[in-house]
C-alpha angles and dihedrals in degrees: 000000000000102000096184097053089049093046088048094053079057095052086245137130105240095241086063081051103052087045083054087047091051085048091057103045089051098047084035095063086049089050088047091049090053095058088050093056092042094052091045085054096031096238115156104183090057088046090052094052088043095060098032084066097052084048100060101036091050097042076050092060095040082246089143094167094058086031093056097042095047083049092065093042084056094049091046097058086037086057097039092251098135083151086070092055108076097067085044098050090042088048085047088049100054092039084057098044085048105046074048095065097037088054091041093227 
């Protein structure tokens, strides 16, 4: 993951970035953490907001696989199809855990 490229499409030092990127992660885990909790109660409103907030954070950063795959777990709560979420939230998780160790946080 090139880290400075991505920084510089935003106008920003790669050391702003990576502090962006920490932020996210971070914010990004407690998002996560909320999904979990909204599929487990089968609350879709929660599970909207939750993914919404990854969206935009990772859409922010220029991170589209995250972006895109927050965006369908926001469609499916939107839509009441909490069954859709499991595979989403797990792809979510190891996006997050890998975008961890590239950035060595």
């Amino acid at each position: 993951m090139n880290f400075k490229e991505l920084g510089e499409n935003l106008g920003l030092e790669e050391d702003e970035y990576m502090e962006l990127v920490e932020l996210l992660i971070e914010t990004g885990k407690a998002d996560l953490q909320k999904l979990k909790t909204a599929m487990e109660q089968e609350d879709s409103d929660e599970a909207r907001n939750a993914a919404h907030s990854l969206k935009g954070a990772s859409g922010n950063l220029g991170l589209m696989d995250i972006f895109e795959t927050a965006g369908q777990c926001e469609a499916a709560a939107l839509n009441h199809q909490m069954n859709d979420l499991p595979p989403l939230v797990k792809k979510i998780g190891d996006m997050l855990e890998t975008l961890s160790i590239a950035a060595g946080i």
